[in-house]
mmCIF file of the N, C-alpha and C atoms, coordinates in Angstrom:
data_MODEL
# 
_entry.id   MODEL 
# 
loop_
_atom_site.group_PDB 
_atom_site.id 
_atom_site.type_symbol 
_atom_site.label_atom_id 
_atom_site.label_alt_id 
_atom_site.label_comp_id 
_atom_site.label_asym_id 
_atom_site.label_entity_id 
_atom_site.label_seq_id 
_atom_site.pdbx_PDB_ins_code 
_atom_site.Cartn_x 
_atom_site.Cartn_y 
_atom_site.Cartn_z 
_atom_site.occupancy 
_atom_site.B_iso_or_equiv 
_atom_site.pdbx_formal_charge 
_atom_site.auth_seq_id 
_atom_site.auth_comp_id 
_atom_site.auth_asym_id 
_atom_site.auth_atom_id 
_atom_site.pdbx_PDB_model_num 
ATOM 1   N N  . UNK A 1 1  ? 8.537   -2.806  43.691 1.00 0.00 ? 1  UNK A N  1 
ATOM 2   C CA . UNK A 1 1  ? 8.219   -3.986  42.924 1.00 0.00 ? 1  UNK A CA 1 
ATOM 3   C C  . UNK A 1 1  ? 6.947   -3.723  42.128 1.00 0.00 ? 1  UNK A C  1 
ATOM 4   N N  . UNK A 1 2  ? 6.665   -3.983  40.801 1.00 0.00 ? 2  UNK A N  1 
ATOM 5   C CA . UNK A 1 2  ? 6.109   -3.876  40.044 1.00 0.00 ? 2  UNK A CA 1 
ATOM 6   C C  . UNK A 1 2  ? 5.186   -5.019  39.558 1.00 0.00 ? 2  UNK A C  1 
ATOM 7   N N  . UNK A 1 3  ? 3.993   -5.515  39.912 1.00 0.00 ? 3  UNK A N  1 
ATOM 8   C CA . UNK A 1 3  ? 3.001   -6.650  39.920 1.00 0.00 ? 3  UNK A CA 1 
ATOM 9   C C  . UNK A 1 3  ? 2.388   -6.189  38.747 1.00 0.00 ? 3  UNK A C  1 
ATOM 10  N N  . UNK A 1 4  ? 1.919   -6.775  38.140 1.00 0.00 ? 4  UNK A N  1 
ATOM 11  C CA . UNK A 1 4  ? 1.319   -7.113  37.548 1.00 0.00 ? 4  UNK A CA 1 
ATOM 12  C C  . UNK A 1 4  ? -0.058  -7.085  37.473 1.00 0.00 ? 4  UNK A C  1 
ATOM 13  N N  . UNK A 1 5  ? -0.965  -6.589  36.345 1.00 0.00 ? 5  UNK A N  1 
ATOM 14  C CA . UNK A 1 5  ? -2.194  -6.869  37.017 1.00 0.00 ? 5  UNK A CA 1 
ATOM 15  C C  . UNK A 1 5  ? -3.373  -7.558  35.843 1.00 0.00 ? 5  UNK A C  1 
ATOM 16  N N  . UNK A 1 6  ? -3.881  -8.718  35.613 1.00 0.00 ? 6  UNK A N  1 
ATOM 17  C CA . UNK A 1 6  ? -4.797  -9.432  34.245 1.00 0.00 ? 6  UNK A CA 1 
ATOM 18  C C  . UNK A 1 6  ? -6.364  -9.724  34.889 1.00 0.00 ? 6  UNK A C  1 
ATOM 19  N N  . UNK A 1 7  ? -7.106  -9.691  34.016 1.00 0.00 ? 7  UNK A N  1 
ATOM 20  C CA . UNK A 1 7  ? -7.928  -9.724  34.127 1.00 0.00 ? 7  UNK A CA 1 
ATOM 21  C C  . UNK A 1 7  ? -8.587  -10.020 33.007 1.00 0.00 ? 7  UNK A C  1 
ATOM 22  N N  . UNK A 1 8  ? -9.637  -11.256 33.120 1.00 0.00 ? 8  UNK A N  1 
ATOM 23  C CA . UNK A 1 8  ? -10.416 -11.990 31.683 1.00 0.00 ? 8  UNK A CA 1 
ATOM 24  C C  . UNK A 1 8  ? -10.909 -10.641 30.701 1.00 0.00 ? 8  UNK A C  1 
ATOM 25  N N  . UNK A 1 9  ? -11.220 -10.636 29.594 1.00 0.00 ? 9  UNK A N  1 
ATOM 26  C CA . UNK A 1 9  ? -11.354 -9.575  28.822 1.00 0.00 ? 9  UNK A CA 1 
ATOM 27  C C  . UNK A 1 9  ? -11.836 -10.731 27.726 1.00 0.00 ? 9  UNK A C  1 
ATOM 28  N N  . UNK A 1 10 ? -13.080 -10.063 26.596 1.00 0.00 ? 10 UNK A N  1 
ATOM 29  C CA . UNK A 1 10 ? -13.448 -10.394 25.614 1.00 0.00 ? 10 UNK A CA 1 
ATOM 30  C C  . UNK A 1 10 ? -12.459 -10.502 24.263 1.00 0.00 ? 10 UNK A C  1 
ATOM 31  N N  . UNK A 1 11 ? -12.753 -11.500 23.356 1.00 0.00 ? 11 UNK A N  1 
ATOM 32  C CA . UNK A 1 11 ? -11.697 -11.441 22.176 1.00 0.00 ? 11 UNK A CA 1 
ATOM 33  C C  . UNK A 1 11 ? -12.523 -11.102 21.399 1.00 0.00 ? 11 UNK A C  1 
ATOM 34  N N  . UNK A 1 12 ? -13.414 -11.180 20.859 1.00 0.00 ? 12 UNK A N  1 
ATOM 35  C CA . UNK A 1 12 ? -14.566 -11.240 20.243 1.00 0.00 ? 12 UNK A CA 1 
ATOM 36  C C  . UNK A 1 12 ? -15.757 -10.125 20.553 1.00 0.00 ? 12 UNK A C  1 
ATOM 37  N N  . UNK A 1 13 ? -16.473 -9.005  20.372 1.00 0.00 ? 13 UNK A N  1 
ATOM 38  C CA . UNK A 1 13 ? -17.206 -8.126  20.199 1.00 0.00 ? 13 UNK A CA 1 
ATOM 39  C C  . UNK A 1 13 ? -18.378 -7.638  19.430 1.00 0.00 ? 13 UNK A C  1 
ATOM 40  N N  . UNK A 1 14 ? -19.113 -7.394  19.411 1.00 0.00 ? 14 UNK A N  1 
ATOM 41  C CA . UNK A 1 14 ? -20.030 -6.964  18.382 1.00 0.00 ? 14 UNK A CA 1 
ATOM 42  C C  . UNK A 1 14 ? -21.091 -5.808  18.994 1.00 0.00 ? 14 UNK A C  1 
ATOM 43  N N  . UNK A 1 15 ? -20.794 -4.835  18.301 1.00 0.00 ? 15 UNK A N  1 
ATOM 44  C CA . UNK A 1 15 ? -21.596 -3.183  18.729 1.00 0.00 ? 15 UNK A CA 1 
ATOM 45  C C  . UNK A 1 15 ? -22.494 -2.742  17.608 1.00 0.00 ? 15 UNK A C  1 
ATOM 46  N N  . UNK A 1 16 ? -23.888 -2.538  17.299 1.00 0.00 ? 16 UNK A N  1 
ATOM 47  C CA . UNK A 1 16 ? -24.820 -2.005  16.586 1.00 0.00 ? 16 UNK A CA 1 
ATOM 48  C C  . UNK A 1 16 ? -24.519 -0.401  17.016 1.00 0.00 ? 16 UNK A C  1 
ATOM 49  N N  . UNK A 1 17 ? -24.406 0.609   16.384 1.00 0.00 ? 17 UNK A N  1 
ATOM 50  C CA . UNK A 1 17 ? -24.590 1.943   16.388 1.00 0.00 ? 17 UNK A CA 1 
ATOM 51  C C  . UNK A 1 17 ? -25.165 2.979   15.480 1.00 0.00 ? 17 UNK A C  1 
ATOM 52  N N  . UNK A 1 18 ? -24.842 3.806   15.822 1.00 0.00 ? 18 UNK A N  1 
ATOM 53  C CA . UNK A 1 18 ? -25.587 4.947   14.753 1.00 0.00 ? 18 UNK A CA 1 
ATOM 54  C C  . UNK A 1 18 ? -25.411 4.687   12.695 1.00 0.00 ? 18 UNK A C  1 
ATOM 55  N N  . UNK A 1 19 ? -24.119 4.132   12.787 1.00 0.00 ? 19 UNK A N  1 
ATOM 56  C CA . UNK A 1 19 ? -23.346 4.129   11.432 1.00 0.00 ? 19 UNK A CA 1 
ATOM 57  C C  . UNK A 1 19 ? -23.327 2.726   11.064 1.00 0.00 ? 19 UNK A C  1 
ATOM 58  N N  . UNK A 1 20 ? -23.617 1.980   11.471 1.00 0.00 ? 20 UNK A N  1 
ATOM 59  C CA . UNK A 1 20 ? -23.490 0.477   11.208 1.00 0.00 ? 20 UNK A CA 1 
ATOM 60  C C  . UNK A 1 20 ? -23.171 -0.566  12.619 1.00 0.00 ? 20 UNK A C  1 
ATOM 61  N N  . UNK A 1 21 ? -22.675 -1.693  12.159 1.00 0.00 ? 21 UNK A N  1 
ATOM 62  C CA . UNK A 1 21 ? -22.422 -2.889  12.831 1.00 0.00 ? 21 UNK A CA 1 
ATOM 63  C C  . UNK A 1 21 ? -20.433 -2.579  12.841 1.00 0.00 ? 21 UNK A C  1 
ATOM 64  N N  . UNK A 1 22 ? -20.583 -2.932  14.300 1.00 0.00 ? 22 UNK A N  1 
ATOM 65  C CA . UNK A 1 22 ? -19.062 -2.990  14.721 1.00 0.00 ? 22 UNK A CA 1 
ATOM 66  C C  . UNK A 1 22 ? -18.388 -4.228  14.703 1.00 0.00 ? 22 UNK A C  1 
ATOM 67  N N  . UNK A 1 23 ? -17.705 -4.923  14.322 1.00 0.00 ? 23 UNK A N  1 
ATOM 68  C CA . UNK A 1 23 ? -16.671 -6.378  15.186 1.00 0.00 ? 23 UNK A CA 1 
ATOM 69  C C  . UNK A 1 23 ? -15.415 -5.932  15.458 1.00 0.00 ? 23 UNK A C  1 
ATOM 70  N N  . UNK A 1 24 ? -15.254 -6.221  16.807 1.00 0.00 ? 24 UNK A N  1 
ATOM 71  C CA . UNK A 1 24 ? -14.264 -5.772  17.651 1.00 0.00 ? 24 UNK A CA 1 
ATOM 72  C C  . UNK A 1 24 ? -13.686 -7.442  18.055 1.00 0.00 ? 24 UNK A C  1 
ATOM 73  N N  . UNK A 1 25 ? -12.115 -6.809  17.451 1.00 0.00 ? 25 UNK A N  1 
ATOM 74  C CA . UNK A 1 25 ? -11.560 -8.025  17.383 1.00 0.00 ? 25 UNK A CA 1 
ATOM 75  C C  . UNK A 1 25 ? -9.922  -8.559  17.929 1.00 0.00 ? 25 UNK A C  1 
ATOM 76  N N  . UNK A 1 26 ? -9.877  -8.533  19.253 1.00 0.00 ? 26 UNK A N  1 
ATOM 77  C CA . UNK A 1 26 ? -8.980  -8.051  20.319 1.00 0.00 ? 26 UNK A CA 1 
ATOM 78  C C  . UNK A 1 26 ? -8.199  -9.164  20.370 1.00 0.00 ? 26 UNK A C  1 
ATOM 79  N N  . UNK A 1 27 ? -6.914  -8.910  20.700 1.00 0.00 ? 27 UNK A N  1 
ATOM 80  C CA . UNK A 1 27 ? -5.643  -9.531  20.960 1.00 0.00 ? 27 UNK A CA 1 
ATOM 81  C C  . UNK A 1 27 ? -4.622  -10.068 20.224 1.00 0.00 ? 27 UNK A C  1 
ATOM 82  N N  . UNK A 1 28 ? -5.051  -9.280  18.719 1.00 0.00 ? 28 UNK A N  1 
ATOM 83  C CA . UNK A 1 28 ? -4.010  -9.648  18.092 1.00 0.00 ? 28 UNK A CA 1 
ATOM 84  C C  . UNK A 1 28 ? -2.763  -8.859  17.584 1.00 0.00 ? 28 UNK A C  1 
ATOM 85  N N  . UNK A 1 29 ? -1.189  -9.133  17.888 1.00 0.00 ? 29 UNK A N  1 
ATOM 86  C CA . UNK A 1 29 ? -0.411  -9.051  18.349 1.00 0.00 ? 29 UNK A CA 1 
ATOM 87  C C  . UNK A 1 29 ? 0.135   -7.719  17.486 1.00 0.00 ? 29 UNK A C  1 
ATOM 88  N N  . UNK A 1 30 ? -0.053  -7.967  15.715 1.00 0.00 ? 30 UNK A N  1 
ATOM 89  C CA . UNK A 1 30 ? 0.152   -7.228  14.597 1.00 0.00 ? 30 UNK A CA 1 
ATOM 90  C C  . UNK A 1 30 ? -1.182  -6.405  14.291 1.00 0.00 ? 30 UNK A C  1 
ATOM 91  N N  . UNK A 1 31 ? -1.186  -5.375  14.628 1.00 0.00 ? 31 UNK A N  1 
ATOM 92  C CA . UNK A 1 31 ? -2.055  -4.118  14.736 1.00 0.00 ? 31 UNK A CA 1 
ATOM 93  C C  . UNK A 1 31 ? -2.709  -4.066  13.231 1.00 0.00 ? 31 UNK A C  1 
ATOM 94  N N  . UNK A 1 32 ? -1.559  -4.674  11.856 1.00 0.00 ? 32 UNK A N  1 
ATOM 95  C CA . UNK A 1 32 ? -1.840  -4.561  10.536 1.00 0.00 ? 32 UNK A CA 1 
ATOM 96  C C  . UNK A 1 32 ? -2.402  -5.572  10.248 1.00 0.00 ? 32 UNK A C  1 
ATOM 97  N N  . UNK A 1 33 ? -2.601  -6.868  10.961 1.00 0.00 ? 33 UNK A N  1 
ATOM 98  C CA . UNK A 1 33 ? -2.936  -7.791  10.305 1.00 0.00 ? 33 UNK A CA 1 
ATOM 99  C C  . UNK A 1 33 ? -3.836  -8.219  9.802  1.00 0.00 ? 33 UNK A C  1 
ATOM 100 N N  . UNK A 1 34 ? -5.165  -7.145  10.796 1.00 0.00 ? 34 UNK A N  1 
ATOM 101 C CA . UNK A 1 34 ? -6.538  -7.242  9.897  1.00 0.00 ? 34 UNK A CA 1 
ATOM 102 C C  . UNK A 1 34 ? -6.934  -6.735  8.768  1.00 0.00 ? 34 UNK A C  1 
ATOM 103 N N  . UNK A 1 35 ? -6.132  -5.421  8.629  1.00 0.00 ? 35 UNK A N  1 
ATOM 104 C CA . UNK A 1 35 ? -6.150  -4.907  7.343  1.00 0.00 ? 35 UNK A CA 1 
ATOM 105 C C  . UNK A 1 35 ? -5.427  -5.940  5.991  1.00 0.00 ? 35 UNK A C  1 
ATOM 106 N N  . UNK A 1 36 ? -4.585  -5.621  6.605  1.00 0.00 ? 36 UNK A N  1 
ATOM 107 C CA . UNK A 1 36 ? -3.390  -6.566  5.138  1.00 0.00 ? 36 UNK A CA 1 
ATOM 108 C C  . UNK A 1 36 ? -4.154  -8.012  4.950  1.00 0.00 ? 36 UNK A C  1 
ATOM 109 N N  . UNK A 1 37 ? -4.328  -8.456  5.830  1.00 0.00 ? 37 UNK A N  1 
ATOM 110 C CA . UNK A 1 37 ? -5.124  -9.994  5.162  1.00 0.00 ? 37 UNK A CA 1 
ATOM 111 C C  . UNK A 1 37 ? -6.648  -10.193 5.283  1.00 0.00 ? 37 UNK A C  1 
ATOM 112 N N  . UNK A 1 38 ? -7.488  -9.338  5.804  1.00 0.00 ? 38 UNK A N  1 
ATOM 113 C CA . UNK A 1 38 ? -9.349  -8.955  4.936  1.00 0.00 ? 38 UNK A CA 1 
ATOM 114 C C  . UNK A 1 38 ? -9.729  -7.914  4.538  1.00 0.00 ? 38 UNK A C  1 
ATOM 115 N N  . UNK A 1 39 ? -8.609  -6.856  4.859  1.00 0.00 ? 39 UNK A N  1 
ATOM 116 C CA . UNK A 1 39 ? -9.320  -5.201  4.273  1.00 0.00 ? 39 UNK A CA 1 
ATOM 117 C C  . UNK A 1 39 ? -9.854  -5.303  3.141  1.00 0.00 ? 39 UNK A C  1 
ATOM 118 N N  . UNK A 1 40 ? -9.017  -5.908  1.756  1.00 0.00 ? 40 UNK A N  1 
ATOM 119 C CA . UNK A 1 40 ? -9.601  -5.724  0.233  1.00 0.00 ? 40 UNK A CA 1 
ATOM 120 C C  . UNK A 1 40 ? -10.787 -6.842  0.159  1.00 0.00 ? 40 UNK A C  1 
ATOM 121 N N  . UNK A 1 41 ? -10.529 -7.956  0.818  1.00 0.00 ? 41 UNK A N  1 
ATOM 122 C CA . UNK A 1 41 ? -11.497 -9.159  0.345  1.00 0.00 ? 41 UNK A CA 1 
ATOM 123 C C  . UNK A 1 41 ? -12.834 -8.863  1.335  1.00 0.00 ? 41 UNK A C  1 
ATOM 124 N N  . UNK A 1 42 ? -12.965 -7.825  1.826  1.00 0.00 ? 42 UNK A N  1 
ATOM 125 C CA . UNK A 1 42 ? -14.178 -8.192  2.719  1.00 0.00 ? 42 UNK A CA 1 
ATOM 126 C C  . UNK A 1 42 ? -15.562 -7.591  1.953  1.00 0.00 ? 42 UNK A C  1 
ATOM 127 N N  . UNK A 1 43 ? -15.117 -6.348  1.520  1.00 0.00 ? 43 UNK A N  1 
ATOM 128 C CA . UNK A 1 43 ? -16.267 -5.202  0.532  1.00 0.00 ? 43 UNK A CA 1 
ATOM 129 C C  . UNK A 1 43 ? -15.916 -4.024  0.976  1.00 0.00 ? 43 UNK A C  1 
ATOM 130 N N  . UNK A 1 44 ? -17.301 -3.929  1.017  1.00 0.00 ? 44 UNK A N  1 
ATOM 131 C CA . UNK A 1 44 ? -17.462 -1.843  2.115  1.00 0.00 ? 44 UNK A CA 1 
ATOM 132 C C  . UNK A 1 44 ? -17.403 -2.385  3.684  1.00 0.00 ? 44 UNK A C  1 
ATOM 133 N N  . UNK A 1 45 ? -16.083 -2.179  3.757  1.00 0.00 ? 45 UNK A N  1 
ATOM 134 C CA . UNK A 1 45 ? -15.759 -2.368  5.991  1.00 0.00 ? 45 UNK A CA 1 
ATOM 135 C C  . UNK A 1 45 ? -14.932 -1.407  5.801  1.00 0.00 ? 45 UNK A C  1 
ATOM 136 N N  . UNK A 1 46 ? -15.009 -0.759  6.849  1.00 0.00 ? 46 UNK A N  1 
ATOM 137 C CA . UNK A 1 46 ? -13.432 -0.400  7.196  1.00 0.00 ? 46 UNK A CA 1 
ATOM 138 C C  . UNK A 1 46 ? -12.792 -1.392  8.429  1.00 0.00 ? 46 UNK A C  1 
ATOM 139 N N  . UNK A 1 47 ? -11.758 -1.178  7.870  1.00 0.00 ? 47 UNK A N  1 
ATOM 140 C CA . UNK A 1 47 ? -10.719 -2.488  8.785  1.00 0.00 ? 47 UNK A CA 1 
ATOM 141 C C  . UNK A 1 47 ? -9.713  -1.722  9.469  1.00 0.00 ? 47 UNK A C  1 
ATOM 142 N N  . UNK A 1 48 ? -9.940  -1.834  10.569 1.00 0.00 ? 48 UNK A N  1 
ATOM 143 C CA . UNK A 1 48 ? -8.253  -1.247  11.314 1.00 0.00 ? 48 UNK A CA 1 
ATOM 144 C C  . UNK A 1 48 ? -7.629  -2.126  12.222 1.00 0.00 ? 48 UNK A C  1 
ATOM 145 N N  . UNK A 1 49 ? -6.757  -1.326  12.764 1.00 0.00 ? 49 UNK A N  1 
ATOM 146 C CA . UNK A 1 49 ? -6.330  -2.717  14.043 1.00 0.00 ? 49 UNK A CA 1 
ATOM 147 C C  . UNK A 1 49 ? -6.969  -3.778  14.696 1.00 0.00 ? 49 UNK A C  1 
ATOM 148 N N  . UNK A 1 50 ? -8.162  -3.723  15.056 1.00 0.00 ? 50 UNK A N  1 
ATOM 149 C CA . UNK A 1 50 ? -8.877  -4.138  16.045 1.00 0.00 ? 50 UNK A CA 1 
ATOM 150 C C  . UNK A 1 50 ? -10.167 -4.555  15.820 1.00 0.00 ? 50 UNK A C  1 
ATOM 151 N N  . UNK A 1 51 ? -10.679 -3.837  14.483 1.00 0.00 ? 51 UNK A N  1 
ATOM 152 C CA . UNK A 1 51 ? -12.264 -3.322  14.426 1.00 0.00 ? 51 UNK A CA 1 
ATOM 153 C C  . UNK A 1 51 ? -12.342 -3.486  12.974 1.00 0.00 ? 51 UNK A C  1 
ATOM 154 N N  . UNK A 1 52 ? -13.663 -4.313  12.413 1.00 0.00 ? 52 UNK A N  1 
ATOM 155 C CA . UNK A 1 52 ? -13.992 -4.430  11.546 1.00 0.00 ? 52 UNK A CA 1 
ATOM 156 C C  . UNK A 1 52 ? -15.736 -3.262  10.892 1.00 0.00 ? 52 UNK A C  1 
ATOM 157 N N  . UNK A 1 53 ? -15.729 -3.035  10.421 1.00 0.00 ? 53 UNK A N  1 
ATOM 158 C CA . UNK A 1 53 ? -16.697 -1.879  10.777 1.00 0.00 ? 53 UNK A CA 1 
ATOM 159 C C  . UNK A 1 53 ? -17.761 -1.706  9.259  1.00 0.00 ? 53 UNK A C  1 
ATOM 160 N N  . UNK A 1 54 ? -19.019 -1.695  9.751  1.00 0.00 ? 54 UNK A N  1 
ATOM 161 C CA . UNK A 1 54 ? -19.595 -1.908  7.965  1.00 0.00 ? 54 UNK A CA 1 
ATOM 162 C C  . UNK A 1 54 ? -20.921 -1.580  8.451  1.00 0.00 ? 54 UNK A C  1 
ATOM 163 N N  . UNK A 1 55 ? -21.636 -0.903  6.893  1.00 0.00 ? 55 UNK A N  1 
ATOM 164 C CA . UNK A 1 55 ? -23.326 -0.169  7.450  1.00 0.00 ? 55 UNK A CA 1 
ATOM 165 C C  . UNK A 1 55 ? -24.339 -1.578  7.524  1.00 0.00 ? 55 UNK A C  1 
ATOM 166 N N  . UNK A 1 56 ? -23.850 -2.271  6.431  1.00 0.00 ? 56 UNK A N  1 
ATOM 167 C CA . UNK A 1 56 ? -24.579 -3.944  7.175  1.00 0.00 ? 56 UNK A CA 1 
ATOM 168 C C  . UNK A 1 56 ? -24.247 -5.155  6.074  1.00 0.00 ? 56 UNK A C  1 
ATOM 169 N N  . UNK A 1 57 ? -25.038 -6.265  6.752  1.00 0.00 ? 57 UNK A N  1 
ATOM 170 C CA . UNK A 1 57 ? -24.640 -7.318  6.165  1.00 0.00 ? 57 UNK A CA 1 
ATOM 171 C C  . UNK A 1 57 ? -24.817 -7.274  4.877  1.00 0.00 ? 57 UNK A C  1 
ATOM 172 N N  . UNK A 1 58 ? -25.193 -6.944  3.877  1.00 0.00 ? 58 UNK A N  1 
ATOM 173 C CA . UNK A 1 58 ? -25.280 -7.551  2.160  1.00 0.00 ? 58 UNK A CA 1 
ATOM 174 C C  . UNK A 1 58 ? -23.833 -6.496  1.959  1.00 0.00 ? 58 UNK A C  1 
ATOM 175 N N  . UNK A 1 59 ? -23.357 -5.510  3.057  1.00 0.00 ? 59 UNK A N  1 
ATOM 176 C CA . UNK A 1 59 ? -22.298 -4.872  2.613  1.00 0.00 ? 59 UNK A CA 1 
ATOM 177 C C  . UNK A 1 59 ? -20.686 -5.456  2.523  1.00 0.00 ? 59 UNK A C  1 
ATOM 178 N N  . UNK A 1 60 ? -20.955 -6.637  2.858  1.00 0.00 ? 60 UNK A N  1 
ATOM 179 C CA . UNK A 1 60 ? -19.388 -7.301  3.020  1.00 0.00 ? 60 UNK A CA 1 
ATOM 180 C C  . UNK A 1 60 ? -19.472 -8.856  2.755  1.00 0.00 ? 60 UNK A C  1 
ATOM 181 N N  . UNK A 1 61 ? -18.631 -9.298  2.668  1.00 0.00 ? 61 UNK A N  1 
ATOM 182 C CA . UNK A 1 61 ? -18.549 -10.815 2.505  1.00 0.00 ? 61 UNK A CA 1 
ATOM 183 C C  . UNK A 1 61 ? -18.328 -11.610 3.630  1.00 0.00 ? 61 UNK A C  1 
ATOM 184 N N  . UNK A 1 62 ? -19.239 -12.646 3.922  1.00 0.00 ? 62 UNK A N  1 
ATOM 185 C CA . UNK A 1 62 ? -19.653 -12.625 5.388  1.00 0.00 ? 62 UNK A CA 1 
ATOM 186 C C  . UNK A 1 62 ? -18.469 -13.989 5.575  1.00 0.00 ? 62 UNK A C  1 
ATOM 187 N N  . UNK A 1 63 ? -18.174 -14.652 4.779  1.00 0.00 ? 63 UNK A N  1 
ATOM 188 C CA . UNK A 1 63 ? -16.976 -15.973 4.641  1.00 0.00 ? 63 UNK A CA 1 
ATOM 189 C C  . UNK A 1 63 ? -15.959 -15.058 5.383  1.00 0.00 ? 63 UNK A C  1 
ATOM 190 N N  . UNK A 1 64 ? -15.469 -14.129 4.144  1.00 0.00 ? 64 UNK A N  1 
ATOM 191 C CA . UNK A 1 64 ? -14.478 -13.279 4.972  1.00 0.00 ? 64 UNK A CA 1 
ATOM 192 C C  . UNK A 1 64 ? -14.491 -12.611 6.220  1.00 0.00 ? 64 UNK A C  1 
ATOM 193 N N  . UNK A 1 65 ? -15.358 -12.202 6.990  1.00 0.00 ? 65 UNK A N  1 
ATOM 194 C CA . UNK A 1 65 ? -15.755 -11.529 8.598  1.00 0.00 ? 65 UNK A CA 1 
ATOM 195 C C  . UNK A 1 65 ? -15.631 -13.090 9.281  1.00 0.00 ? 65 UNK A C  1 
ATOM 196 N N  . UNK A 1 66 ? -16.173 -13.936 9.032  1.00 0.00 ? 66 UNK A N  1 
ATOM 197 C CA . UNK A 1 66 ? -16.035 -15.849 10.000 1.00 0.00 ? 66 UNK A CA 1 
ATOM 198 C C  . UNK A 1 66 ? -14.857 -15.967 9.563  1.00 0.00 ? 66 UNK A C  1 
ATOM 199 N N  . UNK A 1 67 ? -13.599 -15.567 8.401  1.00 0.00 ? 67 UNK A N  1 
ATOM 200 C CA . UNK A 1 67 ? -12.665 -16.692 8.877  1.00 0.00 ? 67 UNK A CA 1 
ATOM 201 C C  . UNK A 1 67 ? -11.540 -15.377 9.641  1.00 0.00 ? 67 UNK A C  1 
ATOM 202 N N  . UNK A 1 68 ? -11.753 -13.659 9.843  1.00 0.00 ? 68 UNK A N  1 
ATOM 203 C CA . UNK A 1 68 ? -11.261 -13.469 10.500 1.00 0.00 ? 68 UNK A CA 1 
ATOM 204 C C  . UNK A 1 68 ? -11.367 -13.665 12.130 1.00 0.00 ? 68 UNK A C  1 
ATOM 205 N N  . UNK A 1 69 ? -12.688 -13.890 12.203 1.00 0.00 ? 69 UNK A N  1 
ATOM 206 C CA . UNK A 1 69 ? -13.043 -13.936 13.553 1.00 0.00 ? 69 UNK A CA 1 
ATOM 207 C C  . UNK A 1 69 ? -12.610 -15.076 14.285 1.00 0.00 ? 69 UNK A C  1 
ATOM 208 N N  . UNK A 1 70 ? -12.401 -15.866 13.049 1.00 0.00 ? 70 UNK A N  1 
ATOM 209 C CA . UNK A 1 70 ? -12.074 -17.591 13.224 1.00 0.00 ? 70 UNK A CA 1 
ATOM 210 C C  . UNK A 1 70 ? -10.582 -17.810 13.570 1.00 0.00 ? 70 UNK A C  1 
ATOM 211 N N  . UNK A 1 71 ? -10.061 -16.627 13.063 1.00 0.00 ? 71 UNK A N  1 
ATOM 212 C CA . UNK A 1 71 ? -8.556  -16.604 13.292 1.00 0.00 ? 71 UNK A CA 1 
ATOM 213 C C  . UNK A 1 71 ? -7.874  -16.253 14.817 1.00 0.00 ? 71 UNK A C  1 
ATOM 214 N N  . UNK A 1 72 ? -8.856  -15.523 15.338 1.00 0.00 ? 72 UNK A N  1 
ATOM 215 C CA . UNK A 1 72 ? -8.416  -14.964 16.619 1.00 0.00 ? 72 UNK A CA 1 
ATOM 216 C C  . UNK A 1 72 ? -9.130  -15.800 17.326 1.00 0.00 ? 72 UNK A C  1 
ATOM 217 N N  . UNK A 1 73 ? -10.140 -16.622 17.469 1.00 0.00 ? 73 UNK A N  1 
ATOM 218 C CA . UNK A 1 73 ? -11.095 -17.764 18.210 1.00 0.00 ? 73 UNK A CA 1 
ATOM 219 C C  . UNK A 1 73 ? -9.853  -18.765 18.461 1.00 0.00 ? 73 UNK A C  1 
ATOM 220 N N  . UNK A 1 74 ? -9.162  -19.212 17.208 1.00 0.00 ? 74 UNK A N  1 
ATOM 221 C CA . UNK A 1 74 ? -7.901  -19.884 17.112 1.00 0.00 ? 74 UNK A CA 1 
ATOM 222 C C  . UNK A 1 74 ? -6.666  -20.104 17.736 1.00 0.00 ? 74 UNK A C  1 
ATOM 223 N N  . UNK A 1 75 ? -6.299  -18.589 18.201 1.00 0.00 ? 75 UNK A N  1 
ATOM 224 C CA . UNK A 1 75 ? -5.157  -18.126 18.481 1.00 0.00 ? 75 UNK A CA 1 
ATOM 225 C C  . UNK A 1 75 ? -5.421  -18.792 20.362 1.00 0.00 ? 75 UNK A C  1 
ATOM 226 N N  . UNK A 1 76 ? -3.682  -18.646 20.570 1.00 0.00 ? 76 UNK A N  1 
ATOM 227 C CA . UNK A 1 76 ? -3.893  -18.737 22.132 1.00 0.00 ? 76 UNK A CA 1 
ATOM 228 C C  . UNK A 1 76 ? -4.376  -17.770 22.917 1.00 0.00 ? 76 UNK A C  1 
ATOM 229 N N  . UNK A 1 77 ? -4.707  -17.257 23.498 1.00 0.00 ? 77 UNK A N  1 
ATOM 230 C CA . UNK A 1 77 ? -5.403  -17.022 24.784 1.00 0.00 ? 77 UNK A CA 1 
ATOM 231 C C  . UNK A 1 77 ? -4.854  -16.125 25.133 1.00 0.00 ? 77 UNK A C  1 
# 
């Protein structure tokens, strides 16, 4: 028999590093969806599945980073 196993986990992230500011942006279902709907509108990020990624703030459009973040704050659980 095969159980199962969950445990609370963050949706929401944020990592300072060597290269810039990270937002890590977990649980959403379509791996593309951050790209295809803020990759072009955000500035200089790179956008992938999960992770929004930029050397800093005057580098992106900060409306666009709140209403993705806003989107997954949104979502169920």
């Amino acid at each position: 028999m095969l159980m199962e196993k969950t445990r609370e986990f963050y949706q929401i992230g944020l990592s300072a590093n060597q290269t810039g500011i990270s937002v890590y942006i977990l649980g959403i279902n379509d791996k593309t969806y951050l790209a295809k709907t803020y990759g072009k509108k955000i500035g200089k990020a790179s956008v992938t599945g999960y992770c929004i990624k930029f050397k800093t703030l005057k580098d992106i459009n900060i409306e666009v980073l709140e209403a993705a973040i806003r989107y997954r704050v949104e979502q169920e659980p």
